[in-house]
N, C-alpha and C positions, 0 to 999 in steps of 0.2 A: 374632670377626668374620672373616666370607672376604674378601679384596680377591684382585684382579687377582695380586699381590707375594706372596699367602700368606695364609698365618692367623694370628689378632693374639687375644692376652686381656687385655683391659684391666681393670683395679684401678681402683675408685675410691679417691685419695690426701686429696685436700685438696678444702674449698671456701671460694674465696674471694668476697665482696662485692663487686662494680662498683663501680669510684670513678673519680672524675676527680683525675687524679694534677696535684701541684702543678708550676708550671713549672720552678725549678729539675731536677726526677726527670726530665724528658722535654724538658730545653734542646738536650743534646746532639743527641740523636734526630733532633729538629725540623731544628736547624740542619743536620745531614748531610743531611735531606730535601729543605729548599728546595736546599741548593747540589747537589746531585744536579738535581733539576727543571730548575734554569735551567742547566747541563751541559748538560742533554738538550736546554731549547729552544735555546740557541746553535748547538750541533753540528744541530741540525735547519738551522737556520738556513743554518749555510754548508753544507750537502751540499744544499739547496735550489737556492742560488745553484750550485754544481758541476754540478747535473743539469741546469739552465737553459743553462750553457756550455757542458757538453757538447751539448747537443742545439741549440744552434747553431752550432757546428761548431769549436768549440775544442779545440784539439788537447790530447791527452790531457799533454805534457810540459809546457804550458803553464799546464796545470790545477795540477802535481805544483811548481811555482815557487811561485805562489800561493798554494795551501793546504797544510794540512795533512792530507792525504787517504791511506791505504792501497788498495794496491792485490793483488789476487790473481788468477794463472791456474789456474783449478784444472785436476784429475785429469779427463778423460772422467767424466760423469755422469748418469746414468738419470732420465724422467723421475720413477720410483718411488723416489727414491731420498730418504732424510729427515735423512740425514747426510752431507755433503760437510765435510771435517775440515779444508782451508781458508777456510771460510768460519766457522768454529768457533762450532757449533751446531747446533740442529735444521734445517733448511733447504728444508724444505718448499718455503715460500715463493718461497724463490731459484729452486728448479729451476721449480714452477710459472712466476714469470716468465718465468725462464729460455725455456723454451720456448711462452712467447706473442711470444718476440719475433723478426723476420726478421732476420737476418746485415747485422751493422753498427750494428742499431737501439739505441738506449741505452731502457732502463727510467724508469718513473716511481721516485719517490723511495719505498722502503720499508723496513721497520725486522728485524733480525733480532737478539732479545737482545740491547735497544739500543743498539747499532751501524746506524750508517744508511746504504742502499745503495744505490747506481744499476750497475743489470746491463749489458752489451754482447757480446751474440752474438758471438764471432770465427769461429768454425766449427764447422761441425754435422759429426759425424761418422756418417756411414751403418753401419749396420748388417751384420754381417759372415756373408752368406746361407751361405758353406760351411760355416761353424763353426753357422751356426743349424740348416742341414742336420743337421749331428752330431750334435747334440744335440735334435732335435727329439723324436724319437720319449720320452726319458728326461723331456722337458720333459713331454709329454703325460702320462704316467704321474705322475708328480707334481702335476701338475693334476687329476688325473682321482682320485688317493688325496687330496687335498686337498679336491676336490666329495663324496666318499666320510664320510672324516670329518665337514663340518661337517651333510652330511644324517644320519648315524648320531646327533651330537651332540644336533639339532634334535630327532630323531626321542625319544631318551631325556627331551629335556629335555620333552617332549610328555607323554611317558607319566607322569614325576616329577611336574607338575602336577597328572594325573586322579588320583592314587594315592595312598591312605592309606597313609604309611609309620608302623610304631611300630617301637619299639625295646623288646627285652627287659630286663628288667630287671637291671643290673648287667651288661651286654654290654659295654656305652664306658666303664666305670669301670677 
């Protein structure tokens, strides 16, 4: 099988029958699932209440008295970017936020590899035109081998479809 990762050959090992397993086999289980659940809804709960006071105008040290809340400034980050490593995880999300919100403005409450967050623009950093200048031309070229590839790519995967391929015999052995 191709995936994304590579290529996989799987063995059929064992088959086993669907059963509903008895409660003793799957107590443990259970029980770390509810208390995980209600974890999640508490901590929802009060980063609820936190986004509430932040956005009417509790100040952020008076926040950090009361709860138990982390906090992080992170590194300059792109809106394309899918990994900011203080926020530890994928972060999609964040930077989307991130950048629907105006300078000062706190976010709505949202989840990332649950961990629950409220954003705050502090400053937006502009964009650095001499260095873009520099690098422009290099940037183009890379863009332009990149539109190059995925229409080469397109273009093969095109033909692949119309086309009877066979293989000779004892070629892939």
């Amino acid at each position: 099988i191709e995936t994304p990762t590579g290529f996989y050959l799987i063995e059929f090992v064992e088959r086993k029958e669907p059963y509903v397993p008895e409660l003793p086999e799957i107590k443990e289980k259970v029980t770390e699932a509810v208390r995980h659940e209600k974890a999640k809804e508490l901590a929802k709960a009060e980063a609820e209440v936190i986004q509430k006071a932040l956005t009417s105008g509790t100040a952020w040290d008076d926040i950090t008295k009361t709860f138990t809340a982390e906090t992080f400034s992170p590194r300059p980050f792109s809106r394309r970017q899918a990994y900011i490593t203080e926020a530890r995880g994928k972060s999609e999300e964040l930077a989307k936020v991130a950048f629907g919100l105006r300078d000062g403005e706190y976010s709505q409450l949202f989840e990332i590899e649950s961990d629950f967050c409220v954003v705050r623009v502090k400053e937006r950093i502009a964009a650095d035109m001499t260095q873009f200048e520099k690098e422009k031309a290099a940037l183009k070229a890379r863009l332009l081998q990149q539109k190059q590839q995925t229409l080469f790519r397109e273009f093969v995967d095109g033909l692949k479809q119309q086309a009877t391929i066979e293989y000779a015999k004892g070629m892939l052995s």
